[in-house]
C-alpha positions in Angstrom: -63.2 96.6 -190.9 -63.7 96.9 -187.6 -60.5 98.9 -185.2 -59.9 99.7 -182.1 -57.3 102.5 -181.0 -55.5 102.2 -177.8 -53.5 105.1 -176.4 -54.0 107.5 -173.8 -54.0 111.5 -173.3 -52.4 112.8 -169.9 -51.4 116.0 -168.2 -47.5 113.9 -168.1 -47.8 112.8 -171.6 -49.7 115.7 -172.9 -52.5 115.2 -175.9 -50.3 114.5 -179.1 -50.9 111.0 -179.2 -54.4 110.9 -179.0 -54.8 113.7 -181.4 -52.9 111.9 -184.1 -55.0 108.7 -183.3 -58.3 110.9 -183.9 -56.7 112.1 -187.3 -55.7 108.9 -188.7 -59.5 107.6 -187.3 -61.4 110.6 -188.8 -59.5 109.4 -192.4 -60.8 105.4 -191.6 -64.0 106.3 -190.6 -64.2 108.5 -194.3 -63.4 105.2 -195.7 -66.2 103.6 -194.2 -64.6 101.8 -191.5 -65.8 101.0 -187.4 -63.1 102.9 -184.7 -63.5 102.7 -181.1 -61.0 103.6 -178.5 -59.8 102.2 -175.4 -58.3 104.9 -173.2 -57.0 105.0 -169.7 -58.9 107.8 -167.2 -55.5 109.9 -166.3 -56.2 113.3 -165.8 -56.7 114.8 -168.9 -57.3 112.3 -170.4 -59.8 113.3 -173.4 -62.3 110.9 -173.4 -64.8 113.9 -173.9 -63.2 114.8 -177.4 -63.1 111.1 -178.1 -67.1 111.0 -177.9 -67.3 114.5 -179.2 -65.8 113.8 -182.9 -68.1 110.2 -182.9 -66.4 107.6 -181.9 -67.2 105.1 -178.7 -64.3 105.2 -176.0 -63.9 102.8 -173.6 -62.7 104.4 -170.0 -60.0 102.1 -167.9 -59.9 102.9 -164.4 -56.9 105.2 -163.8 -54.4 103.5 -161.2 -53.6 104.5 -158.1 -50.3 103.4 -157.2 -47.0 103.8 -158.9 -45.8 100.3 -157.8 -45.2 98.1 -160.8 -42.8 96.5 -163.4 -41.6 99.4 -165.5 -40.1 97.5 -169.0 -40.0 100.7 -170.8 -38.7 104.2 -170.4 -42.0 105.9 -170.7 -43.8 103.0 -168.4 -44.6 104.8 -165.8 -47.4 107.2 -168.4 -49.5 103.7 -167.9 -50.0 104.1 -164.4 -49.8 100.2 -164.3 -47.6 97.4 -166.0 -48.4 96.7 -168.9 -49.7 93.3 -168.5 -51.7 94.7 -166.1 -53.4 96.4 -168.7 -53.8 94.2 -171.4 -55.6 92.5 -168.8 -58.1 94.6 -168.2 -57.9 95.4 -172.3 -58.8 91.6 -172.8 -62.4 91.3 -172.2 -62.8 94.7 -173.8 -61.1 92.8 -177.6 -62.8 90.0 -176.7 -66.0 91.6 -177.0 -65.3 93.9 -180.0 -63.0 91.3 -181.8 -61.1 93.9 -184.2 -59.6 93.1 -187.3 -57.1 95.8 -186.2 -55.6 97.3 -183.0 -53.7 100.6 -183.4 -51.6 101.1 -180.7 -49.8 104.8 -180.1 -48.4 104.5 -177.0 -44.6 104.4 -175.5 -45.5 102.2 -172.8 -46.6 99.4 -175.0 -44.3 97.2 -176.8 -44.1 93.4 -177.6 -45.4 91.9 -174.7 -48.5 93.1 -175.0 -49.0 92.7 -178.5 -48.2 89.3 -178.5 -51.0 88.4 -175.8 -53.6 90.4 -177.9 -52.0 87.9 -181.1 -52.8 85.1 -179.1 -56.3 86.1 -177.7 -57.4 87.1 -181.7 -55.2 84.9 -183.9 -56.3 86.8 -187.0 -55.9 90.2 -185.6 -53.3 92.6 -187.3 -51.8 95.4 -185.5 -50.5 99.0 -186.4 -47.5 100.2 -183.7 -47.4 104.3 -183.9 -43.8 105.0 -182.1 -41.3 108.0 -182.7 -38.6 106.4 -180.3 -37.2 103.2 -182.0 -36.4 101.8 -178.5 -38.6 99.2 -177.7 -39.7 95.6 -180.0 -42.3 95.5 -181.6 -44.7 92.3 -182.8 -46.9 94.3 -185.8 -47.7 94.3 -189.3 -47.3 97.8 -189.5 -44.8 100.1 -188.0 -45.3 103.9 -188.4 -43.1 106.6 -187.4 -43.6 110.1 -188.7 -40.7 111.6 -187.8 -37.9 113.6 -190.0 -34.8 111.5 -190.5 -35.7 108.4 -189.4 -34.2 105.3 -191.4 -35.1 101.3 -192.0 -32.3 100.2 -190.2 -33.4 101.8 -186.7 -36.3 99.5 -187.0 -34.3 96.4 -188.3 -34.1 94.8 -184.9 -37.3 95.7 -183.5 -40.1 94.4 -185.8 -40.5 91.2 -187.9 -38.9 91.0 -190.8 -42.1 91.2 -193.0 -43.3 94.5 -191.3 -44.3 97.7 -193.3 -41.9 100.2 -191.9 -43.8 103.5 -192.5 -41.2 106.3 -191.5 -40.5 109.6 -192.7 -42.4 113.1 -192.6 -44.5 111.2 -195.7 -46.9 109.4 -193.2 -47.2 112.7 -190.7 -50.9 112.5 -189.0 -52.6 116.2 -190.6 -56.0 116.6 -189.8 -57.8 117.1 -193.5 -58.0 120.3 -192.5 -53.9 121.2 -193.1 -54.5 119.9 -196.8 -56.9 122.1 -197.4 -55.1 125.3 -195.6 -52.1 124.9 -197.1 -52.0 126.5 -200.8 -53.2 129.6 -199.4 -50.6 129.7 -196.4 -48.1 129.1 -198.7 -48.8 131.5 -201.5 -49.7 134.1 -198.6 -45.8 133.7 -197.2 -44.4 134.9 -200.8 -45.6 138.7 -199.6 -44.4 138.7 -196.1 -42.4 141.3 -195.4 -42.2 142.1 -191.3 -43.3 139.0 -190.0 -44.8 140.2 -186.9 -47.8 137.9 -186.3 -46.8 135.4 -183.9 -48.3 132.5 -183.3 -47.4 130.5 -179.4 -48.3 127.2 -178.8 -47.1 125.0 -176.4 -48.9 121.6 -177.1 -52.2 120.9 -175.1 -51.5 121.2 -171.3 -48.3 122.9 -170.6 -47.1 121.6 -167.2 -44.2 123.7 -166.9 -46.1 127.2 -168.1 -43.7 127.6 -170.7 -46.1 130.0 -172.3 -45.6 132.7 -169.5 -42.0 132.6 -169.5 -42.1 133.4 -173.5 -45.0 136.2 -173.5 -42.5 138.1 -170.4 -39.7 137.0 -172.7 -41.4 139.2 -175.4 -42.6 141.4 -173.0 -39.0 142.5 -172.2 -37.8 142.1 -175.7 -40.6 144.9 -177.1 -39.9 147.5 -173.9 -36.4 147.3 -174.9 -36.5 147.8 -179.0 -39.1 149.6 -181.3 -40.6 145.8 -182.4 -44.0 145.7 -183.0 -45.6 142.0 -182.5 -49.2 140.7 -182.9 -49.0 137.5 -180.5 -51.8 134.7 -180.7 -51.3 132.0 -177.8 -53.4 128.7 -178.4 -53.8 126.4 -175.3 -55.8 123.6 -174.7 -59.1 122.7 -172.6 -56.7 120.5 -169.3 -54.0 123.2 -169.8 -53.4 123.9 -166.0 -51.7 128.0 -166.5 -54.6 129.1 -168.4 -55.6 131.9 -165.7 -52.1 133.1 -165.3 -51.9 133.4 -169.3 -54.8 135.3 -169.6 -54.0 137.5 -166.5 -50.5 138.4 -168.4 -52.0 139.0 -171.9 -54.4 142.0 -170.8 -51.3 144.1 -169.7 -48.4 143.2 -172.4 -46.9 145.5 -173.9 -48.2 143.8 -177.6 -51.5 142.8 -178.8 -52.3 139.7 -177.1 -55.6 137.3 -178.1 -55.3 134.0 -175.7 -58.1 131.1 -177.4 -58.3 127.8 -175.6 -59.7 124.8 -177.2 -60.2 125.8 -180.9 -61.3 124.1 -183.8 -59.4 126.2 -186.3 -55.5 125.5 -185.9 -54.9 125.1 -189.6 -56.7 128.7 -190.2 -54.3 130.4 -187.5 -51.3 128.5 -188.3 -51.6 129.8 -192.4 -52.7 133.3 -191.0 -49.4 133.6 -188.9 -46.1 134.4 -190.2 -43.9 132.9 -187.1 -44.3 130.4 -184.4 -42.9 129.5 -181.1 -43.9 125.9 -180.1 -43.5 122.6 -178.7 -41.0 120.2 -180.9 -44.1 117.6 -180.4 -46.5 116.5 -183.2 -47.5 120.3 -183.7 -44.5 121.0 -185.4 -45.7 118.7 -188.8 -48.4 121.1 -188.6 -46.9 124.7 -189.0 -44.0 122.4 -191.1 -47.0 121.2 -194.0 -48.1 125.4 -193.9 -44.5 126.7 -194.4 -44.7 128.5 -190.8 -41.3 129.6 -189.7 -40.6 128.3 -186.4 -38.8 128.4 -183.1 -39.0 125.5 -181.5 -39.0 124.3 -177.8 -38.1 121.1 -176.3 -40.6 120.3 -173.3 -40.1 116.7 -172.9 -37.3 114.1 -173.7 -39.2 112.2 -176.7 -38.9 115.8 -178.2 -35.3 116.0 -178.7 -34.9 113.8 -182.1 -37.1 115.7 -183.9 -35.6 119.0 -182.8 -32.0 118.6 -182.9 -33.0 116.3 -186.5 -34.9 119.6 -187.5 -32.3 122.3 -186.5 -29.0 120.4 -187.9 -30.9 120.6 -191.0 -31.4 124.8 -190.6 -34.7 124.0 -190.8 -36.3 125.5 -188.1 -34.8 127.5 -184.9 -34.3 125.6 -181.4 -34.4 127.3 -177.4 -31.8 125.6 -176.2 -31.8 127.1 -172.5 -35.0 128.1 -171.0 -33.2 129.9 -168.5 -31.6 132.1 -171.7 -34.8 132.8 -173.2 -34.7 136.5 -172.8 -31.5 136.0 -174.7 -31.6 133.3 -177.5 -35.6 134.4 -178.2 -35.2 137.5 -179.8 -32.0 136.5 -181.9 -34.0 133.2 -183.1 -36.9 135.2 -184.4 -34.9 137.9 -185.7 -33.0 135.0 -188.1 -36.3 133.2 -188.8 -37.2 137.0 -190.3 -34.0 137.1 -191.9 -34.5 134.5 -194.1 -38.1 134.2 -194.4 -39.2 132.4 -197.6 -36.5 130.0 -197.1 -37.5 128.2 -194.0 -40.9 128.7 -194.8 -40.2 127.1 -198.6 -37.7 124.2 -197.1 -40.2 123.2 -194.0 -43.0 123.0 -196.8 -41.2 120.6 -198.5 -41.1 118.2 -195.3 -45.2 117.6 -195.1 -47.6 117.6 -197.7 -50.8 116.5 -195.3 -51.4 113.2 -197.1 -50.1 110.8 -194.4 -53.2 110.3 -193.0 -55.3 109.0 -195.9 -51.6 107.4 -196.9 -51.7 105.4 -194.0 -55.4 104.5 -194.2 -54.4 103.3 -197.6 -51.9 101.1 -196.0 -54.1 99.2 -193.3 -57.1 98.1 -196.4 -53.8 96.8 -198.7 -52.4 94.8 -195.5 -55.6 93.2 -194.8 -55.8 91.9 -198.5 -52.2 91.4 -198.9 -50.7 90.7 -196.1 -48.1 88.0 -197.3 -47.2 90.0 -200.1 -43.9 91.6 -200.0 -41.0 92.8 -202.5 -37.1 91.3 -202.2 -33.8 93.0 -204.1 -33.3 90.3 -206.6 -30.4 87.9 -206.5 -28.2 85.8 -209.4 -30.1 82.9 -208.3 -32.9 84.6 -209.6 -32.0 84.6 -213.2 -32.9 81.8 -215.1 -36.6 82.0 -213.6 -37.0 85.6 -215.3 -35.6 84.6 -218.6 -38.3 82.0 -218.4 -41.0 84.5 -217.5 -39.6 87.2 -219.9 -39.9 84.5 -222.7 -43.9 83.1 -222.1 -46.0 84.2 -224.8 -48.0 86.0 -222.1 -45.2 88.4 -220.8 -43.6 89.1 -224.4 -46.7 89.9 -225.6 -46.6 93.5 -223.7 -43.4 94.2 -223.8 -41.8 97.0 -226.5 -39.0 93.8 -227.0 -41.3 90.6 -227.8 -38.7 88.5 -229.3 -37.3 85.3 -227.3 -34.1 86.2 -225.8 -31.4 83.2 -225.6 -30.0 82.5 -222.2 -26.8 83.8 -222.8 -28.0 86.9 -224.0 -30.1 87.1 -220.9 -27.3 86.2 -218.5 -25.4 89.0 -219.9 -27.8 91.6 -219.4 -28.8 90.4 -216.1 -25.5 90.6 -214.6 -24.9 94.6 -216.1 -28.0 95.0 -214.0 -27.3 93.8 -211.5 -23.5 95.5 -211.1 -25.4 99.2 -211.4 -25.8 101.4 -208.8 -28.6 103.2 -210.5 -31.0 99.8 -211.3 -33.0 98.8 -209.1 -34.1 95.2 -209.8 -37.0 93.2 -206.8 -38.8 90.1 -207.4 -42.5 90.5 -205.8 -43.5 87.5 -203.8 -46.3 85.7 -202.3 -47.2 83.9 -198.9 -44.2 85.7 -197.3 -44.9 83.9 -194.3 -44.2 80.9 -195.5 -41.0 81.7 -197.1 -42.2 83.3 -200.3 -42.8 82.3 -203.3 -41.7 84.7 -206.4 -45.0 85.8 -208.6 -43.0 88.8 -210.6 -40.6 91.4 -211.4 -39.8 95.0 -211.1 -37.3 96.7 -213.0 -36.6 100.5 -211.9 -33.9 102.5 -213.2 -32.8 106.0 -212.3 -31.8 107.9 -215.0 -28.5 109.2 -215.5 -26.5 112.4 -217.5 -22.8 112.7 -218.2 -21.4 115.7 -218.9 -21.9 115.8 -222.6 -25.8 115.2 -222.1 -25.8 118.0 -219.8 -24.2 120.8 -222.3 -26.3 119.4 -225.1 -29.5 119.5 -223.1 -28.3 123.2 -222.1 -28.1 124.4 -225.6 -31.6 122.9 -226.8 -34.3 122.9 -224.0 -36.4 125.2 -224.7 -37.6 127.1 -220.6 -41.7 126.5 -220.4 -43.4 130.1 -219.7 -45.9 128.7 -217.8 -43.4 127.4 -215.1 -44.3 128.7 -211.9 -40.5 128.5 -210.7 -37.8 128.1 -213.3 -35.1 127.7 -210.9 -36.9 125.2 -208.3 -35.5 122.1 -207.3 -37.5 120.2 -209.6 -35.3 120.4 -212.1 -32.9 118.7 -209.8 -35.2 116.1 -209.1 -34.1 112.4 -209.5 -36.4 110.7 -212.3 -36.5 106.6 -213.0 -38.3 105.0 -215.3 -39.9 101.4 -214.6 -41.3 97.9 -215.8 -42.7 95.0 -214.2 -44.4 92.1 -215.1 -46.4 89.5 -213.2 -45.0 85.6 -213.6 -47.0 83.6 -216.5 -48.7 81.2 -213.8 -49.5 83.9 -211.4 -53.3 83.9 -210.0 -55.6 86.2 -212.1 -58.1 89.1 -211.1 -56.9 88.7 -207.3 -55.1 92.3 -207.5 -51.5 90.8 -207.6 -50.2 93.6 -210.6 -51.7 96.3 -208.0 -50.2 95.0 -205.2 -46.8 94.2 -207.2 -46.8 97.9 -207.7 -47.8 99.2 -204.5 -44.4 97.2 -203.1 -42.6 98.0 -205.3 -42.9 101.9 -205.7 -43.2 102.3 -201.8 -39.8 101.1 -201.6 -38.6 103.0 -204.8 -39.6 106.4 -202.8 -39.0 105.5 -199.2 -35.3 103.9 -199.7 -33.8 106.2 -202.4 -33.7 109.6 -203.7 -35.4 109.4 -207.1 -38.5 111.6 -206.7 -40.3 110.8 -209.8 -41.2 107.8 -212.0 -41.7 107.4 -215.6 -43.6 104.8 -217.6 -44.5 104.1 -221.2 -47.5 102.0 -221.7 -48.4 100.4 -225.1 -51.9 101.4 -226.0 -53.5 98.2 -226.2 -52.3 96.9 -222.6 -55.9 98.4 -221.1 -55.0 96.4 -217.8 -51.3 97.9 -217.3 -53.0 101.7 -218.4 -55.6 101.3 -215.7 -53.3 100.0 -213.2 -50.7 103.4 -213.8 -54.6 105.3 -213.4 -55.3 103.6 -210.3 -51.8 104.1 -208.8 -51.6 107.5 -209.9 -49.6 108.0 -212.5 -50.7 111.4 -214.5 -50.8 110.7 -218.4 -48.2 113.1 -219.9 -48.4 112.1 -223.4 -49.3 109.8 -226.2 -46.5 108.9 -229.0 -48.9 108.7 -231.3 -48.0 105.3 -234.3 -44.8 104.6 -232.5 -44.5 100.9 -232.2 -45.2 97.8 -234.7 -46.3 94.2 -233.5 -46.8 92.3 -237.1 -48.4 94.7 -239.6 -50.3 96.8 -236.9 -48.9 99.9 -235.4 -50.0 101.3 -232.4 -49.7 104.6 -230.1 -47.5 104.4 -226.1 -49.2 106.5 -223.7 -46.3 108.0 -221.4 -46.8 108.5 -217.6 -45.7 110.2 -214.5 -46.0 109.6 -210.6 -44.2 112.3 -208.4 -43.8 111.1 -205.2 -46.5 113.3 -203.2 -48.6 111.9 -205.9 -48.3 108.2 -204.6 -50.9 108.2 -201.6 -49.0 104.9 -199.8 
């Protein structure tokens, strides 16, 4: 496919957005795709970089006045209106004709995703936001951020939008991935975490990163602490001098590296960090870094305050007080080390990238395709489906089931809390038209199962963690089937269970799903494979059909495991 990225980098806006854009790039360029960008020419605004990592950028002329129709908060970090610039974006698309526009910038909403709609009917769009505060017109919406729910989206995209939210679909270079067993197994020695890692995103317009080297400073004349400090900065910061000027005469060991290629490497090799609330924070969050955060910018407030009412990380919350609140934040942070590094792991993984790759190839092909709760009126058509020769025949039940028997059933299902039944459908656009059925249900353990379970199971020795959470963790198991006149060998069962699953794990709390497969349905086994389930075991002669009897290979997909 071919894609074209607009956002922009600026000293204002700082570098996040572009940086996420060149993750999520990097991952669809693995994958074989064409990215280009289309970038504005603010100062600082990283079309270098863009050219450096291999992908063509086109430069818009950066504007000159400050006189034009602001429809967003953040307008103004166009520099023009912003059908201004889909006006000088126009012959630039018309030229390239994507099959996809990614768009990460606060400045663009609606408006100018409808004109690029109606200049490329077939075009599809990805909206990258973390503000929920402006409409949208895509087929994707992603927002990485920690907390944030369907409903804050409800009003602001089409009703058939993939609402990608959450700390799942966090932009992580490949590189985090690959840091991050080591980081986190290194944390489990830490004892005086003194190596202190200070990053204040890529420019640093205010020079917040003086103010907390004097704050440290002033903290280590005045106590017997002993810190190791590493400041990061990037290439358009505009303090760099002063930083450097400061760091030969503190009173700690102070290294100051500008523009580097090895954040993941320093990040896992530090035991705290003081940084921006921005994009970085995902980062040191997916290597279980302790943190203090700052808040440098508006836009940065949900994820900090979301962050610290959790106790997940530590915020500043007066500049002015830093000499104050500094040295009390890191001191808890130290306190209670391997929790906040073992609960921030638990936010990022560093799979959102290729998850979100994943996601634009299974829009293009199945972009009407979409997953609805089921409803009454949905009953008699799945006992007419659960009763073709072709659905029974898989099923561990392959007996025709009367109406009223079905009725019966269907309504208990539909009255519990912990069944989750959706009806996949095709040609969404047009209304939909129902092509299967899901049936997901969590699994639940009174108080007698619970003693009894106590008294039998039998610990594992090989269990890294006895006590870890995944004991706690909420299990379901599933079924589904695809309707008997349903189109063959298009990919509908895969997509059925893309839907459905993505849902399962991005609505509700169940964290794990089980399946049991009969051995002879080679299709559903492959499909688990390819959706990646993990085989757990086989139940080996456990079911009859006629006078054969035949093994059920059991399966499990953990949520990190699921890479949509």
């Amino acid at each position: 496919m071919k894609i074209v990225v607009r956002a922009d980098a600026s000293l204002t806006m700082g570098s996040g957005h572009i940086m996420r854009c060149l993750t999520l790039a990097d991952r669809l360029k693995q994958q074989r795709h064409d990215i280009s960008f289309i970038c504005r020419a603010h100062d600082g605004h990283l079309a270098d970089l863009i050219g450096q990592k291999g992908f063509a950028v086109q430069l818009l002329a950066k504007s000159e006045t400050a006189d034009f129709i602001k429809q967003h908060v953040h307008s103004e970090w166009l520099g023009i209106s912003e059908s201004d610039d889909f006006a000088e974006c126009q012959p630039i698309l018309q030229a390239l004709k994507p099959d996809w526009l990614i768009i990460d910038h606060y400045a663009i909403g609606k408006n100018w995703e409808q004109q690029a709609k109606r200049l490329l009917p077939n075009l599809k769009i990805l909206a990258i936001d973390d503000l929920a505060d402006r409409t949208h017109d895509c087929e994707i919406l992603l927002d990485q951020n920690f907390g944030r729910k369907n409903e804050d989206y409800q009003p602001l995209v089409p009703s058939d939008c993939q609402r990608l939210l959450g700390t799942r679909y966090t932009l992580l270079r490949d590189e985090f991935a690959s840091w991050r067993a080591m980081s986190l197994n290194r944390r489990k020695s830490v004892q005086s975490p003194n190596n202190i890692l200070v990053n204040l995103g890529g420019v640093d317009n205010d020079n917040v990163t003086l103010k907390i080297l004097q704050s440290l400073n002033t903290f280590v004349q005045q106590s017997a602490q002993v810190f190791n400090v590493t400041v990061v900065m990037g290439k358009t910061a505009p303090h760099i001098e002063s930083v450097q000027r400061f760091a030969k005469h503190a009173s700690f060991a102070c290294a100051v590296l500008v523009n580097v290629t090895n954040m993941a490497q320093l990040m896992a090799n530090a035991d705290l960090a003081i940084g921006a609330a921005g994009s970085t924070t995902w980062e040191r969050c997916c290597l279980g870094l302790p943190m203090v955060l700052m808040v440098l910018a508006d836009n940065q407030q949900v994820i900090a305050k979301a962050l610290a009412d959790k106790n997940l990380v530590k915020v500043v919350t007066d500049i002015a007080r830093l000499d104050e609140q500094l040295p009390r934040l890191l001191s808890e942070l130290a306190d209670n080390y391997k929790k906040f590094s073992r609960q921030s792991a638990k936010l990022v993984d560093g799979q959102g990238a290729k998850r979100v790759a994943h996601w634009i190839e299974f829009a293009q092909k199945f972009q009407h395709c979409q997953v609805r709760q089921a409803t009454q009126a949905d009953s008699q058509m799945i006992w007419q489906w659960r009763n073709h020769i072709d659905v029974r025949r898989w099923m561990f039940g392959q007996d025709e089931i009367a109406l009223a028997d079905h009725e019966k059933w269907y309504g208990r299902q539909l009255d519990r809390d912990n069944v989750h039944l959706l009806i996949f459908e095709t040609d969404g656009s047009k209304g939909g038209e129902p092509m299967g059925l899901v049936n997901v249900t969590q699994m639940t353990v009174d108080k007698y199962q619970t003693l009894q379970l106590a008294n039998t199971h039998t610990p594992n020795p090989n269990a890294s963690n006895p006590n870890s959470s995944r004991q706690n963790e909420k299990t379901a198991s599933w079924g589904f089937y695809l309707s008997p006149n349903s189109a063959k060998g298009q990919g509908l069962g895969f997509a059925l269970a893309v839907l459905a699953i993505a849902r399962i794990f991005n609505t509700t709390d169940i964290g794990k799903i089980t399946a049991q497969v009969l051995a002879y349905n080679t299709a559903s086994l492959a499909l688990h494979r390819k959706l990646g389930f993990s085989e757990t075991g086989v139940l080996q002669q456990h079911f009859g059909v006629g006078e054969k009897v035949y093994d059920v290979v059991e399966f499990e997909l953990k949520s990190q495991d699921f890479l949509f």
